[in-house]
N, C-alpha and C positions, 0 to 999 in steps of 0.2 A: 500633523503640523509640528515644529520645530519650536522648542520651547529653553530656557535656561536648562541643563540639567538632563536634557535628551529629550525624547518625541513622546506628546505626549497623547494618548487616546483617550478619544471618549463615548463610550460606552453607553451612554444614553440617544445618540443619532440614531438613524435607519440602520438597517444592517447593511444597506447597499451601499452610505456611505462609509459605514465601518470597514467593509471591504477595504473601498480606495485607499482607507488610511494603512491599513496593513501593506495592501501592496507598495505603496509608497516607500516602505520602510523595507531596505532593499536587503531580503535575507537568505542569501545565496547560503549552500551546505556549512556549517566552520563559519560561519558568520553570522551568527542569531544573534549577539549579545543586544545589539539596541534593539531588536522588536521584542525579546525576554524580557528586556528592563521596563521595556513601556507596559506589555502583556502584564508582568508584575505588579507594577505601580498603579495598576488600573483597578486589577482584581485585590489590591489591599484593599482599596477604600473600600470596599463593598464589607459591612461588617457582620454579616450572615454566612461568607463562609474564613475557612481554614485556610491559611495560603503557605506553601513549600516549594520553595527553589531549589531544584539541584541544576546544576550545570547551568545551561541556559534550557533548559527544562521547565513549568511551571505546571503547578497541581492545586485547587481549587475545590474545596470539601464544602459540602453541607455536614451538618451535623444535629442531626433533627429524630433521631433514633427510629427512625423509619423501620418498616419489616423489611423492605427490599432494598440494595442500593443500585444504581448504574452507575456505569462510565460512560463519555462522552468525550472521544478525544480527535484530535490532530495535531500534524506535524507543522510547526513555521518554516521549516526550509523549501528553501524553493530549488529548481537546477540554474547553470550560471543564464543571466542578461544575454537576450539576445536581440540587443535592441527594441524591447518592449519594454521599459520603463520610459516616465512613470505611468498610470492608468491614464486609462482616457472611456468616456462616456461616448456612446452612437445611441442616438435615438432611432425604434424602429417599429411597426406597427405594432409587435405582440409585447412592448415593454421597453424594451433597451436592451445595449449589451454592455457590458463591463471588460473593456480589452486593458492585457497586462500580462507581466510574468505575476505568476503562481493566483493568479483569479482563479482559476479552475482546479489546479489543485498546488495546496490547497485553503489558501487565504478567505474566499468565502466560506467554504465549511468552516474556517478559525474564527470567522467572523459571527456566525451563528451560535457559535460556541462559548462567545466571549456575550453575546449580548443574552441568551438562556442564562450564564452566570449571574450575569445583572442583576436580570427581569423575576426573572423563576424564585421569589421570595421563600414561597411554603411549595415544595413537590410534595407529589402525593409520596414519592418514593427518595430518598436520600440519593445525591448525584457527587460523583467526580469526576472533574471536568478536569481536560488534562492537555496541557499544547506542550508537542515536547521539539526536542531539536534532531537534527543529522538521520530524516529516515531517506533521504535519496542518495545517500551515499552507504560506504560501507557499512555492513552491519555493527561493526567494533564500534563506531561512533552513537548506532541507531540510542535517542533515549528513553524508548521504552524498555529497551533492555539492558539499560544503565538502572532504573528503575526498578525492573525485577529483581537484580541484584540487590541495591542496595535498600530500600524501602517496597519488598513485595508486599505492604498491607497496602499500598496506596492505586495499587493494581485490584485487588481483591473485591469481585461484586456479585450478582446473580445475574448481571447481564451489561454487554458493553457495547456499543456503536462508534466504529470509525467512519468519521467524516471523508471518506474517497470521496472522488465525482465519483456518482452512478445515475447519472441524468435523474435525481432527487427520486428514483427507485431502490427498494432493499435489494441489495446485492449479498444472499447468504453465505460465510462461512469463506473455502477457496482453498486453490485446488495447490500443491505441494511444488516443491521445482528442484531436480536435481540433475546437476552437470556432470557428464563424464568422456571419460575420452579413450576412444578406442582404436586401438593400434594393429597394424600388419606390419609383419616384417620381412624381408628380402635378402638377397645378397646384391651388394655394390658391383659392378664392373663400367669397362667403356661402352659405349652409348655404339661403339665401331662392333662391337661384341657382344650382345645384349642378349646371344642365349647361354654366356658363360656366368649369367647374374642370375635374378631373380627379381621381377620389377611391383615392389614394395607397395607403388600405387595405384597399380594394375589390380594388385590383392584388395583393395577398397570395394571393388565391383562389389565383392559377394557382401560387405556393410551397408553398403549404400542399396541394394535389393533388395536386403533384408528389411531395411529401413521405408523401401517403398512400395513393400505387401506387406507393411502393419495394417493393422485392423484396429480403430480408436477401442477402447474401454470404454462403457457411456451407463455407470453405473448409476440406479436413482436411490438419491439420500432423502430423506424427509421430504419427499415429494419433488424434489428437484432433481434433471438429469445433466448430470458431469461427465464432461467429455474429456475424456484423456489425448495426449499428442506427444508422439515420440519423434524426433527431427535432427536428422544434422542440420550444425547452424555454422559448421567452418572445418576445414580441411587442412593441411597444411603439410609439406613433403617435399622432397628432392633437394640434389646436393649442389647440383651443376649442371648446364646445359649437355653435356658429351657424358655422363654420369647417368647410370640406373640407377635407383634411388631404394636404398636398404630398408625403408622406414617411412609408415605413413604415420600419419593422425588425423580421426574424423571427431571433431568434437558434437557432445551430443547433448540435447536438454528436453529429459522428461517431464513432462505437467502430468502428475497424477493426483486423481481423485483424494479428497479429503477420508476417505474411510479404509487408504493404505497409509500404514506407518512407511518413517524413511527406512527401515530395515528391509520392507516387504517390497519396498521400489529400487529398492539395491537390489537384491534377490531378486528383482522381476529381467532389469536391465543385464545382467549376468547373467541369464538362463536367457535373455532374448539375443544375445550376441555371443553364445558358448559356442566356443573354438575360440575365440576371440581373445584379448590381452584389454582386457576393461579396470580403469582407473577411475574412480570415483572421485572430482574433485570438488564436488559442494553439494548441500544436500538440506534443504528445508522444510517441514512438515508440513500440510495444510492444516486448515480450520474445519470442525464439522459445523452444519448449519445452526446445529440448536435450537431448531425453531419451537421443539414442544416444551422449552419452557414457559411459564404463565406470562412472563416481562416482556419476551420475546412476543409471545402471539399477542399478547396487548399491543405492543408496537406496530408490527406489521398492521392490526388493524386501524389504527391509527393514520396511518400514510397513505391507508390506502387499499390495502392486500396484496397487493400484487407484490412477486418476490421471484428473482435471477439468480442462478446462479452464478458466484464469482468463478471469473476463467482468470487465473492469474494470481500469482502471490497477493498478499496485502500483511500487515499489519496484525489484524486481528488474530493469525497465527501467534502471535505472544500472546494473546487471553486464551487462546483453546487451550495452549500449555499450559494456561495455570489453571485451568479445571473451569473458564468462565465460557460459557457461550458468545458470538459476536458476529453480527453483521455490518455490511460497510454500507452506509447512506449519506448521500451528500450531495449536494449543489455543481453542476457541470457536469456537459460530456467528456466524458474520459478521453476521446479519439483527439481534444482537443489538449490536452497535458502535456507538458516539455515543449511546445510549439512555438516558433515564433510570433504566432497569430492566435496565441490562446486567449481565452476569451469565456465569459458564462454571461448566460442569460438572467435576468436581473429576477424575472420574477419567480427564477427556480431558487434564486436564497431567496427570498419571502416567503415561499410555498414552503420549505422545509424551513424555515425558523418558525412559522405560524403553523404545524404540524407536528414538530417537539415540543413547542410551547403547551399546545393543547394535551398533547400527551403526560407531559409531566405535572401539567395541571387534576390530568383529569382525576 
């Protein structure tokens, strides 16, 4: 709701209306300040925990001298409107659904996250609760790692849960992603003349072969099995239509398991493309799962037991590097994310707000 002074939330409704109000509050990548300012102004009043702004970032402390503490975080940004503002409600046999941009991810996780702040007076365990800004865009913006830089004690815990969708399943840990681009080369001539050249894209065959008698990696981490995937994902070459083309590029993107450094998936994609001219141009670590810590396996039993593998970067790659174990749990199908028709089922945030409640009660 629109108030003097900006939007203001409130933090004592259902979470399912807490939702609408987030989505409402239209916070595309470089655009958070008004859902920051409300997020802020919401979690001061609350006078049990510790509240720090950095950027449009917010952080939310207990301070209860616990033996253990967690994290609990999400991101406010959403990707641009795609004609789904603002929410809207469908009723339907198993509950309802909650359509909108960033319902699914990930405004309801922010939402469960903002109303456990509320709620969650005395935890057994000491929590910081964390919504930060700029994670669907580049990572220079991302502010959890604004956050490591400047305030790493506000990151620091024995175990942390990012709010993805993961249809309100643990999703452990997640798996690395590193781009690269690997090149043949030719010689140019007329397209009239073609065996005075050497034809550059013609030389791709033996990449792309290669590429199509991989065999996945499907290593098992703490009980979990990770599938590896090596792919090109774009091609790109030739000079001119009457032109043999000197020069290809096959662009490439490895998902490697969490228990390869980015050093060892350098070295793996080198040694799988040798002959080749490989350029490495991005490169990020995964998460291990962590599940044998005590916080961890408390959790998991808590929700439920049951635990997936993450296939796919996330987030929680900034807690494995700072020494924290982390799984991703949270309200919505993933498959529905960036959609124009995205959408979460109402009573998957009820079921995980009333299953960290319990938890951090317990």
């Amino acid at each position: 709701m629109d108030q003097p002074g900006g939007v203001i939330l409130d933090l004592d409704v259902d979470v399912v209306t807490l939702t609408e109000q987030l989505v409402n509050i239209e916070s595309v990548s470089r655009n958070e300040t008004a859902i920051a300012d409300a997020v802020e102004a919401a979690l001061r009043g609350r006078d049990h925990l510790v509240v720090t702004r950095r950027g449009n970032s917010v952080v939310a402390r207990t301070e209860l001298g616990r033996p253990e503490r967690v994290v609990i975080a999400g991101h406010l940004d959403t990707v641009p409107v795609n004609g789904n503002l603002p929410a809207r409600r469908e009723s339907t046999p198993a509950g309802g659904i909650l359509h909108g941009l960033g319902t699914c991810d990930m405004k309801a996780g922010d939402a469960v996250i903002l109303r456990l702040a509320a709620s969650v007076i005395e935890p057994t365990r000491d929590v910081t609760f964390i919504l930060y800004e700029a994670e669907e865009i580049e990572s220079e913006f991302n502010g959890l790692r604004h956050l490591a830089t400047s305030d790493p004690d506000l990151l620091q815990a024995d175990f942390a849960i990012l709010m993805e969708p993961s249809d309100a399943v643990v999703e452990a840990g997640c798996q690395g992603t590193l781009r690269a681009e690997v090149r043949t080369v030719g010689e140019a001539a007329h397209s009239a003349r073609s065996w005075r050249g050497s034809n550059a894209i013609h030389a791709a065959a033996g990449v792309l072969n290669r590429l199509a008698s991989y065999t996945p990696r499907c290593p098992v981490i703490d009980g979990l099995t990770y599938r590896e995937g090596l792919n090109a994902v774009g091609i790109r070459g030739g000079i001119a239509g009457n032109v043999i083309p000197d020069a290809c590029v096959i662009s490439v993107n490895y998902r490697f398991a969490p228990d390869r450094t980015e050093s060892e998936a350098e070295q793996f994609v080198r040694t799988f493309f040798d002959g080749y001219a490989v350029e490495v141009s991005d490169v990020a670590p995964g998460a291990l799962p962590g599940l044998g810590h005590p916080a961890a396996r408390a959790f998991v039993a808590a929700v439920g037991g049951d635990v997936n593998p993450k296939f796919g970067w996330t987030d929680v790659a900034r807690f494995s590097a700072l020494g924290v174990p982390a799984v991703n749990f949270g309200p919505g199908d993933p498959m529905y994310a960036h959609r124009a028709d995205e959408h979460v089922a109402m009573a998957d945030i009820e079921r995980c707000e009333e299953q960290l409640k319990r938890w951090l009660e317990a």
